[in-house]
C-alpha positions as CSV (number, residue, x, y, z in Angstrom):
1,X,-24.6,77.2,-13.8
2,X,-23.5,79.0,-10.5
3,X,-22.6,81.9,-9.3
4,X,-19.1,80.3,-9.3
5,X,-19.1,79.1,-12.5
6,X,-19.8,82.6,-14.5
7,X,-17.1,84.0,-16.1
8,X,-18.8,87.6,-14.9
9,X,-18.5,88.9,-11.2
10,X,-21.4,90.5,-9.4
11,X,-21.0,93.3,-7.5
12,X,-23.7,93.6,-4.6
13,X,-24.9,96.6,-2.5
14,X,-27.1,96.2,0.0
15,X,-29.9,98.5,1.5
16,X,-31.6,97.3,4.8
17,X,-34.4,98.9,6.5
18,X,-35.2,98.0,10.1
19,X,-37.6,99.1,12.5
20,X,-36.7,100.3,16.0
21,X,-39.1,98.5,18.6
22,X,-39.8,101.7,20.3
23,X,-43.2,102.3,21.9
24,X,-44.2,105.0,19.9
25,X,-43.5,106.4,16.7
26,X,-40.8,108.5,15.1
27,X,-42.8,111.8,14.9
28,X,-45.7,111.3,17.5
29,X,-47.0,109.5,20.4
30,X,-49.0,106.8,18.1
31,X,-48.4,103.4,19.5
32,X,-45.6,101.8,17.1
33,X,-46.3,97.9,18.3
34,X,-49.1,97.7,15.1
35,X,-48.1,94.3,13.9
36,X,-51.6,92.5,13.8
37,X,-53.7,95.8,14.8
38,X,-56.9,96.6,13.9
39,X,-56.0,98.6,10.5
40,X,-55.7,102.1,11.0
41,X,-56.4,102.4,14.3
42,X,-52.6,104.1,15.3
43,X,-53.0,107.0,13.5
44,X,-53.5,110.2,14.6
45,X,-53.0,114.2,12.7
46,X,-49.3,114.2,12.6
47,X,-48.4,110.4,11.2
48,X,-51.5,111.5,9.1
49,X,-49.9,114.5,7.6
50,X,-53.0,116.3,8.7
51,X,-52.6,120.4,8.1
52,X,-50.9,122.2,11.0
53,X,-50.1,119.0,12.6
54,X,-46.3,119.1,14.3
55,X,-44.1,116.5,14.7
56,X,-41.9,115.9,17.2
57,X,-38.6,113.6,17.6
58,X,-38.7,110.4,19.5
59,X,-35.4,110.4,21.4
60,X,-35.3,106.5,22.2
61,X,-35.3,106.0,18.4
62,X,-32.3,108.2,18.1
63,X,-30.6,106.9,20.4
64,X,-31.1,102.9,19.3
65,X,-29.8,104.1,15.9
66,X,-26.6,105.4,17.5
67,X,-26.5,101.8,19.4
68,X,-26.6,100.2,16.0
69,X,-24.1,102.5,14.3
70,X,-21.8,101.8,17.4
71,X,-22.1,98.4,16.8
72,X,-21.8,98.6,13.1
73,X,-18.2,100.4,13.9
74,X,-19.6,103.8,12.6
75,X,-18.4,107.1,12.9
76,X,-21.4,109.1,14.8
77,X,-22.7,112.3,13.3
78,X,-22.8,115.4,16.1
79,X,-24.8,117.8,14.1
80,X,-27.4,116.4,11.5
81,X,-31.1,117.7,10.4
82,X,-33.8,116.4,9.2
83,X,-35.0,116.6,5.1
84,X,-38.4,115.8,3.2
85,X,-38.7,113.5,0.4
86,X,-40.8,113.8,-1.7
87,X,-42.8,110.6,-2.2
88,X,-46.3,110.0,-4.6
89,X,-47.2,107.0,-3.6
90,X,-50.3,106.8,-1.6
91,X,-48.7,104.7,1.7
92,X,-47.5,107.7,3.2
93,X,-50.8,110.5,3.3
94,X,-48.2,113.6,3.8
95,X,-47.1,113.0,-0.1
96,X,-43.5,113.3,1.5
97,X,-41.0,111.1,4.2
98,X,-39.4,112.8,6.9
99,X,-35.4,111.3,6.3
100,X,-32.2,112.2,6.4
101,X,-30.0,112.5,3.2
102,X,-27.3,115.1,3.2
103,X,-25.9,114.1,7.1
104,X,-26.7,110.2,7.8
105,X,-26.7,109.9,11.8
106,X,-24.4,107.4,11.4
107,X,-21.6,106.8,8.7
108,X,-18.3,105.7,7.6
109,X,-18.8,102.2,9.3
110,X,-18.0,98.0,8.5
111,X,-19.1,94.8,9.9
112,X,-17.0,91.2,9.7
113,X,-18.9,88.5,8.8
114,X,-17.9,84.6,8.2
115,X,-19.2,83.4,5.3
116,X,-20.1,79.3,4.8
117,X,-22.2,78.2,2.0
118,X,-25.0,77.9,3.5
119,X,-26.8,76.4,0.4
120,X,-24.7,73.2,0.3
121,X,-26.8,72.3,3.5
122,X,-23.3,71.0,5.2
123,X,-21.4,72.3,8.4
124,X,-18.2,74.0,7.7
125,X,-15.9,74.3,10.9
126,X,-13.7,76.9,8.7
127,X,-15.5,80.6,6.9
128,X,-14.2,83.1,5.1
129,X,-14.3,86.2,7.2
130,X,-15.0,89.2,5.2
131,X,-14.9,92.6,6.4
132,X,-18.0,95.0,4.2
133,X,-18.4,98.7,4.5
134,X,-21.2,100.2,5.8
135,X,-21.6,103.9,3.5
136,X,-24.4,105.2,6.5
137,X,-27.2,104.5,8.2
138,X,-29.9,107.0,8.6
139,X,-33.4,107.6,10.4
140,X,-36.6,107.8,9.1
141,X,-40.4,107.2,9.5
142,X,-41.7,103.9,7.8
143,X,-44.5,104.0,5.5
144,X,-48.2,102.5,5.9
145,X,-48.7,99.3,4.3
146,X,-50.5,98.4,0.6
147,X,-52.8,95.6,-0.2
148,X,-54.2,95.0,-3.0
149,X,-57.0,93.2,-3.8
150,X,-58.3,92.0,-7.3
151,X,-59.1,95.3,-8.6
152,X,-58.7,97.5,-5.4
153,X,-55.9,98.5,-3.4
154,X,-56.6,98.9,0.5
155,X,-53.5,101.1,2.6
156,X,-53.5,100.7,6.2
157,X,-51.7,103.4,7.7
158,X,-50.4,102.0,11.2
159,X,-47.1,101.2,10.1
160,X,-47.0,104.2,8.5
161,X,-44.4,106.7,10.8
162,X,-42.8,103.9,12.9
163,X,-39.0,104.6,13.2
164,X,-37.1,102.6,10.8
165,X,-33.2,103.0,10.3
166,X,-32.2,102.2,6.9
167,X,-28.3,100.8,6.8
168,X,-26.8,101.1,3.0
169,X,-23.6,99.2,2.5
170,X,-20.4,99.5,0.0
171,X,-20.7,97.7,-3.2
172,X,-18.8,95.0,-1.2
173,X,-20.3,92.1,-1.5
174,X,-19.4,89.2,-4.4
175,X,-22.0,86.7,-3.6
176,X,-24.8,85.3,-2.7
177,X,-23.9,83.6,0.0
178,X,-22.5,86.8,1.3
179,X,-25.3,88.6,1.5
180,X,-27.1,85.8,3.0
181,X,-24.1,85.6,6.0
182,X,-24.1,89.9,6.1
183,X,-28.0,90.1,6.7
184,X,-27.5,87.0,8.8
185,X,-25.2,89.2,11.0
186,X,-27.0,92.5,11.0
187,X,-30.0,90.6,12.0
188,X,-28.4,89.0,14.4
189,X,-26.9,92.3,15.8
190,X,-29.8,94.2,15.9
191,X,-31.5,91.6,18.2
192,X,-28.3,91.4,20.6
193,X,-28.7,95.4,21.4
194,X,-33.0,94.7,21.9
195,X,-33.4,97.3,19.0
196,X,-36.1,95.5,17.4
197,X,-37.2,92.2,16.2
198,X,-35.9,91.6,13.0
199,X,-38.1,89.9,11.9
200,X,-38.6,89.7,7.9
201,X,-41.7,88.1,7.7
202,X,-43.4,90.3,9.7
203,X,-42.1,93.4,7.6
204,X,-39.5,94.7,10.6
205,X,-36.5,94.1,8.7
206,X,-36.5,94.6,4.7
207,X,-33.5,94.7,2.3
208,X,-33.0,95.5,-1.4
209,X,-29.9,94.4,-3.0
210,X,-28.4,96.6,-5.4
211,X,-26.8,94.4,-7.7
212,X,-24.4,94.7,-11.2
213,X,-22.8,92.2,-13.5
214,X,-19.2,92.8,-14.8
215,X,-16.5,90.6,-16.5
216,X,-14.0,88.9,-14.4
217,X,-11.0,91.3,-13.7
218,X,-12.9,94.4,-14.6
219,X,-12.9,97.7,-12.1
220,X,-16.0,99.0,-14.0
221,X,-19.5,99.0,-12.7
222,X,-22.1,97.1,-14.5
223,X,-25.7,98.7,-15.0
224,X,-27.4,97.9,-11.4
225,X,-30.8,96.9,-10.9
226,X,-32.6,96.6,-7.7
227,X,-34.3,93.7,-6.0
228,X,-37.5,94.3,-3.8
229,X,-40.1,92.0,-1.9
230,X,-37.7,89.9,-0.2
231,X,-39.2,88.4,2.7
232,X,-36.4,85.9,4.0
233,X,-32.9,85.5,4.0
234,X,-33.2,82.7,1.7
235,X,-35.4,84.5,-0.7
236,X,-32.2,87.2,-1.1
237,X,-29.9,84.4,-1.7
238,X,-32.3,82.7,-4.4
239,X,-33.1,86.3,-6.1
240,X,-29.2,86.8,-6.0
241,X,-28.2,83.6,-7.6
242,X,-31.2,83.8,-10.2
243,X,-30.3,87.5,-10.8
244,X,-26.7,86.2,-11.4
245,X,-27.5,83.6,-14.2
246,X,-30.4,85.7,-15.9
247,X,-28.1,88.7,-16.5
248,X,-25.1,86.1,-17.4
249,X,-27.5,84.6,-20.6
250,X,-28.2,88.4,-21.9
251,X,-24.5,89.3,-21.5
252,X,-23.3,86.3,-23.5
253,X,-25.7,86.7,-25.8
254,X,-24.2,90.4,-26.7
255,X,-27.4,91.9,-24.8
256,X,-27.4,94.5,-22.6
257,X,-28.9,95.1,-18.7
258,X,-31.9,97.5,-18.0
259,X,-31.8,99.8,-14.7
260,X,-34.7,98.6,-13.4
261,X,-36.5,98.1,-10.1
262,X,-37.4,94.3,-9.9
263,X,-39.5,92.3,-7.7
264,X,-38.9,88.7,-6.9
265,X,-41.9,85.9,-7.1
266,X,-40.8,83.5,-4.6
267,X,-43.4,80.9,-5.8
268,X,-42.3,80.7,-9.6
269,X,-38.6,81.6,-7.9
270,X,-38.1,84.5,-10.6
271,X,-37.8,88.3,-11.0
272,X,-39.7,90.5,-12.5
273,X,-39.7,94.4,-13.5
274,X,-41.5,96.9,-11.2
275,X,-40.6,100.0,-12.4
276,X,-37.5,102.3,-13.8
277,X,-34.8,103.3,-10.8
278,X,-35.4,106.6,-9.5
279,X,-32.6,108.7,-8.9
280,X,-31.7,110.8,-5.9
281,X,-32.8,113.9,-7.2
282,X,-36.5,112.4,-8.2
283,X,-37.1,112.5,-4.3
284,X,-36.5,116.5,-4.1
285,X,-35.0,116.4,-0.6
286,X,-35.1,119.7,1.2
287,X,-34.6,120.8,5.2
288,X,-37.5,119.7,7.2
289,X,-38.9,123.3,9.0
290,X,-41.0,121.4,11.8
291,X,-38.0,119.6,12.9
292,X,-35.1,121.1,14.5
293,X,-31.8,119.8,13.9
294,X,-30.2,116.6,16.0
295,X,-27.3,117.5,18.0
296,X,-25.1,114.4,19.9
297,X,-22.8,115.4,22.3
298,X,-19.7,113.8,24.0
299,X,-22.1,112.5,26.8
300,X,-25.0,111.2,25.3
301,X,-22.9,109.5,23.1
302,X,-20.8,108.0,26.0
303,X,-24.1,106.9,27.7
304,X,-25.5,105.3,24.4
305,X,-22.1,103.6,23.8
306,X,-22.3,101.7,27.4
307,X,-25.2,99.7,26.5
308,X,-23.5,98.2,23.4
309,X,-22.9,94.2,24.7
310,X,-20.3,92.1,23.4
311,X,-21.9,90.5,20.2
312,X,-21.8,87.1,18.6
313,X,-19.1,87.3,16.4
314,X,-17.1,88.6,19.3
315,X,-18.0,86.1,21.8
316,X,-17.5,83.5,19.2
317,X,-14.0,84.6,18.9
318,X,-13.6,84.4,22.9
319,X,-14.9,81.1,23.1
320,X,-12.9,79.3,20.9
321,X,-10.3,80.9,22.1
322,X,-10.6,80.4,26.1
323,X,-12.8,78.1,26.4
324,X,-11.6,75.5,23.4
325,X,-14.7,75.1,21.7
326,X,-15.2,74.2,18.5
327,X,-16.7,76.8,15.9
328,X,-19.8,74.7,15.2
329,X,-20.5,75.1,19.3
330,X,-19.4,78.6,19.3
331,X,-21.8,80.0,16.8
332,X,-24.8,77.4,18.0
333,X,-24.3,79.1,21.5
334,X,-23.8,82.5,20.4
335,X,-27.0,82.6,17.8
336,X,-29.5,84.1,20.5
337,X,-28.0,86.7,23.8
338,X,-29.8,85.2,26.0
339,X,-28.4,81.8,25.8
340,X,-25.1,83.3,25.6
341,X,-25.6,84.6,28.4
342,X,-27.2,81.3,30.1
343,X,-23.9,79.2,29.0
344,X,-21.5,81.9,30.2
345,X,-23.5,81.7,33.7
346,X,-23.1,78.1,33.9
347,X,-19.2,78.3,33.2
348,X,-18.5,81.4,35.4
349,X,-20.3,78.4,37.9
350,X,-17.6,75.8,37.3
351,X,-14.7,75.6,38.9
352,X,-11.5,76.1,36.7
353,X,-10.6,72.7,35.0
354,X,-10.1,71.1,31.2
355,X,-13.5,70.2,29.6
356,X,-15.9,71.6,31.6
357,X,-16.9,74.6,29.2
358,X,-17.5,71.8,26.8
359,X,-19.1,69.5,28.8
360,X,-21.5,73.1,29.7
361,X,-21.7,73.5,26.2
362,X,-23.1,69.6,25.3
363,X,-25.5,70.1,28.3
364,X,-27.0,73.4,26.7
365,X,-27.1,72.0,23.5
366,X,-28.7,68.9,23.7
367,X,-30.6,69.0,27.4
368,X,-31.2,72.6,27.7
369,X,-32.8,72.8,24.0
370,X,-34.5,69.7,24.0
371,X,-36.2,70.5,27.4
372,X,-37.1,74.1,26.0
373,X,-38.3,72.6,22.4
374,X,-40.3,69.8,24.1
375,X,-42.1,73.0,26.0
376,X,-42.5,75.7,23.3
377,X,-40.1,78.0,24.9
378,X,-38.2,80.0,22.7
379,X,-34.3,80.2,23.5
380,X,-34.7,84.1,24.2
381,X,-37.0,82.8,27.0
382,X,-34.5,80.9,28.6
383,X,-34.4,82.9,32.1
384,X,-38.2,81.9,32.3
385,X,-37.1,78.2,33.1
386,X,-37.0,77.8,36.7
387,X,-33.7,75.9,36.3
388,X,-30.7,78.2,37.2
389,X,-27.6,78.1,35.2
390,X,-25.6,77.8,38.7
391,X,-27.9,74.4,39.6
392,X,-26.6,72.7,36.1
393,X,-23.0,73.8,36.8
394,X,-23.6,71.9,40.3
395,X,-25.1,68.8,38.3
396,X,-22.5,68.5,35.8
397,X,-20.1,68.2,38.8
398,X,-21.9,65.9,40.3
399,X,-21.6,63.7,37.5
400,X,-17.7,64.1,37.1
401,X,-17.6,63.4,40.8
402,X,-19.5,59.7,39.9
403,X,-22.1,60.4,42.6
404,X,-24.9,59.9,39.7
405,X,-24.1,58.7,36.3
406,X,-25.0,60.9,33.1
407,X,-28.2,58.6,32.1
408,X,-29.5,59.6,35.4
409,X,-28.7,63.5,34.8
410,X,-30.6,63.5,32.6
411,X,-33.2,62.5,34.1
412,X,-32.9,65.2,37.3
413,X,-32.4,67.9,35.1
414,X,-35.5,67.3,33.4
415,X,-36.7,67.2,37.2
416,X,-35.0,70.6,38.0
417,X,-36.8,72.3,34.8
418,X,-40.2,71.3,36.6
419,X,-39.5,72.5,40.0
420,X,-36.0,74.3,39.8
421,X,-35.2,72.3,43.4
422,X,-31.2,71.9,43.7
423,X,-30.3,68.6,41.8
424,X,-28.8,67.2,45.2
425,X,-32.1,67.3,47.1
426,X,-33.6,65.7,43.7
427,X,-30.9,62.5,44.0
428,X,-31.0,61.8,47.7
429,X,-35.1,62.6,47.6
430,X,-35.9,59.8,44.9
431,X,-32.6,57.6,45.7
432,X,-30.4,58.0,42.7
433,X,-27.1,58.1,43.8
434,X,-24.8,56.0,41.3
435,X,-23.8,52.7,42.6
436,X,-20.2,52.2,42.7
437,X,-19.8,49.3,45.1
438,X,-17.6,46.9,43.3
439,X,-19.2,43.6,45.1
440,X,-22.5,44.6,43.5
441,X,-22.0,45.5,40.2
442,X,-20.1,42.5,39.9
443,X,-22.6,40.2,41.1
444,X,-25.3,42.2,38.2
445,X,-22.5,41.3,35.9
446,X,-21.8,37.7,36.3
447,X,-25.4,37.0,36.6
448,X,-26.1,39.1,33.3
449,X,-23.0,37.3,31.7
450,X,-24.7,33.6,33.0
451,X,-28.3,34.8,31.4
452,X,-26.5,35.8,27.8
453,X,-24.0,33.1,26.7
454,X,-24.7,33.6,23.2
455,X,-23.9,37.1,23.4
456,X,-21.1,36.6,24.9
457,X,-19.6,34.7,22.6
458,X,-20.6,37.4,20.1
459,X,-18.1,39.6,21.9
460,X,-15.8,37.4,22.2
461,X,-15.9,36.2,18.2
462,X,-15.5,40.4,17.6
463,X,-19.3,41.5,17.5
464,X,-18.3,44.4,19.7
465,X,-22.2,45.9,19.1
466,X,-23.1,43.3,20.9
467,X,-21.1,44.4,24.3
468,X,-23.6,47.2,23.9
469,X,-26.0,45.2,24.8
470,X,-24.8,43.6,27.9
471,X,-24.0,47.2,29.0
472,X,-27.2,48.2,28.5
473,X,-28.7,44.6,30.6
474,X,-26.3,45.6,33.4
475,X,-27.6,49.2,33.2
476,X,-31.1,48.1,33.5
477,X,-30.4,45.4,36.0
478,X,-29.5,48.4,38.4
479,X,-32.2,50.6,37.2
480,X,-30.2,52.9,35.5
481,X,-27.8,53.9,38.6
482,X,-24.7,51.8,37.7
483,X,-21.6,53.1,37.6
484,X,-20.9,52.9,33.6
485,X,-17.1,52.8,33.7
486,X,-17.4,49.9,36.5
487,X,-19.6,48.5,34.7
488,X,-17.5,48.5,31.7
489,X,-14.9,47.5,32.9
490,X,-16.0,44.4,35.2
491,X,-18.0,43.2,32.1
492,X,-15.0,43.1,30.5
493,X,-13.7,41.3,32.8
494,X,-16.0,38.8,32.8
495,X,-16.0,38.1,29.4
496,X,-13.1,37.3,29.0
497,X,-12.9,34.6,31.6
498,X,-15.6,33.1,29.4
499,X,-13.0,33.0,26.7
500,X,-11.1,30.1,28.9
């Protein structure tokens, strides 16, 4: 059974806490770049909760939580202060988190997302673009992190205070698959602005869903329950989807759902009960006194708002719609900034004229990647290639203007990622100029038509795979420099008289 198949809709919230990749922490001047650190060895009084110790507000944090807010379309709180939470478990020493409940610094938000199904493992030109409302987003500190061991439970506390900004959506999500493409984006996002990493296995970005069951056509909430130790975007999709058929059976069945907190077991690929949902008055929020309030005005917001970039969804938009690419391109070139960034560079290079964004587009995506994969650079590090987007824009020119073929391109690109050299100086250095003298390539022809008769008459019997062939013996005849449409078109040619 699937999510599609049930005769019950789910109705999904989703909570997503992501940490700010500032230097230091939210409260102090601890270093907050502790992934892989020596355990416990960022700490210091305050993000210890040590007596008398004060904290103090990191500003940067603030203001990358109003960048993601702006991006997330929220409205951007002027006056807001900070409250404690009480919290009793033993990652966080101060027995309380330093949040915000009553006034979120951002609120009253949304975010578009196209959904595909991503599980069917196929390419859909076409998604369903859904628009989900973000309820706020608010800062905080993180907490340190638990391990537990056999019988013993070890807590390092480095993580413990690093600035996290935890976004909680409307109960606007009906799928799976949705929550898989609104994480997708929000990830996405939050690595456009340089916030943070993202990164789920590494614990920077964690989300619970809050998910209910109700039948078909119904308005009323179902009992929620919660789902925790999600570490990718597939295990959300496969907790949501086995969430969605366990609670189907007990509803059929005439049972009823427990408010629980669950935790998902990615190896058996099940859920399993935690603990009973707190509510929001279990966490006894009250002003924080070592904090003073958080006041944004008309400026500071105007200067955080100017560093929000045009994001993917956006650009994706704008290059199916000026350039003429197809969505599948679109969304390939759009997944990191800074190739976005690298392609628009190499168009902005071209001059005006119909098909060269594409053909900058099948240059990034096959040469450009393949180069970078070969090399173990990762497409955020595409600036650290000493090729410059304005040098491919001049070789894919110099392929439309037939002075070198595309086999050969490929070939001096791979040349211009060594030594970043102009691809002109590469051509007339090694002597690769196409060959486009008729009298020659006809002579390669005829003599590769007299060394092949029995694939010729393959071509002319209707094996056209064969003409391949012949291509590819005229090709290497001329080491590769050729001028494929001449080529083409003399063999042709040639073959034909054979037919006589």
């Amino acid at each position: 059974m699937t999510e599609h198949e049930t005769d019950y809709e789910v109705v999904i919230g989703m909570e997503t806490h992501i940490e700010l990749d500032t230097a230091s922490k939210m409260f102090c001047a601890c270093s907050a770049q502790c992934f892989g650190a020596e355990p416990n060895t960022h700490v210091c009084p305050v993000c210890l909760g040590m007596p008398g110790a004060l904290p103090v507000i990191n500003r940067r944090a603030v203001e990358y939580a109003m960048m993601v807010g702006l991006a997330l379309n929220c409205q951007i709180a002027r006056f807001t202060f900070w409250e404690r939470k009480s919290y009793w478990y033993p990652d966080l020493p101060k027995g309380y988190q330093i949040s915000q409940y009553q006034y979120p610094l951002c609120y009253d938000g949304w975010i578009d997302v196209d959904v595909r199904d991503v599980a069917s493992g196929t390419w859909q030109e076409h998604a369903e673009r859904r628009r989900i409302r973000i309820r706020r987003a608010h800062l905080e500190e993180d907490t340190g992190k638990l391990t537990h061991i056999g019988n013993f439970s070890y807590v390092d506390y480095n993580r413990s205070g690093v600035p996290l900004l935890e976004i909680v959506t409307e109960p606007d999500l009906r799928s799976a698959n949705e929550a898989y493409a609104y994480l997708s984006a929000l990830q996405q996002i939050v690595r456009y602005l340089g916030v943070g990493t993202a990164d789920m296995e590494k614990g920077a970005m964690r989300c619970e869903p809050n998910m209910s069951l109700r039948p078909k056509g119904s308005h009323e909430l179902g009992v929620k329950v919660e789902i925790k130790n999600l570490n990718s975007l597939r295990a959300v999709r496969d907790a949501i989807a086995y969430e969605i058929e366990r609670q189907t059976r007990i509803l059929r069945s005439g049972g009823s759902i427990q408010q629980v907190t669950l935790g998902w077991d990615e190896a058996r690929g099940v859920t399993y009960i935690q603990r009973e949902k707190e509510s929001a008055h279990d966490y006894r929020y009250f002003p924080e006194p070592d904090l003073p309030p958080l006041q944004v005005d008309e400026a500071w917001l105007a200067e955080v708002r100017a560093r929000v970039p045009e994001l993917a969804l956006a650009r994706q938009d704008r290059y199916r719609r000026d350039f003429g690419l197809s969505a599948y391109d679109a969304v390939v070139l759009t997944a990191d900034r800074a190739v976005a960034d690298w392609f628009e560079a190499v168009v902005a290079a071209l001059p005006n004229g119909p098909g060269r964004a594409k053909a900058a587009a099948n240059w990034v995506q096959s040469e450009l990647f393949r180069v970078m994969k070969s090399r173990g650079i990762p497409n955020s590090a595409v600036h650290t290639l000493p090729v410059k987007p304005a040098q491919l824009a001049e070789l894919i020119m110099m392929v439309e203007r037939g002075v070198i073929n595309h086999h050969t391109a490929k070939h001096v690109f791979e040349a211009m990622c060594d030594s970043g050299a102009d691809p002109q100086c590469i051509v007339e250095e090694r002597g690769l100029a196409q060959v486009s003298d008729a009298a020659a390539l006809r002579d390669v022809v005829e003599a590769v038509v007299a060394a092949h008769p029995q694939q010729v008459q393959q071509v002319l019997a209707g094996q056209e795979k064969v003409f391949g062939f012949l291509v590819g013996q005229a090709m290497k005849a001329t080491r590769g420099k050729g001028n494929a449409q001449m080529i083409h078109a003399l063999l042709r040619e040639a073959i034909e008289r054979q037919r006589a």
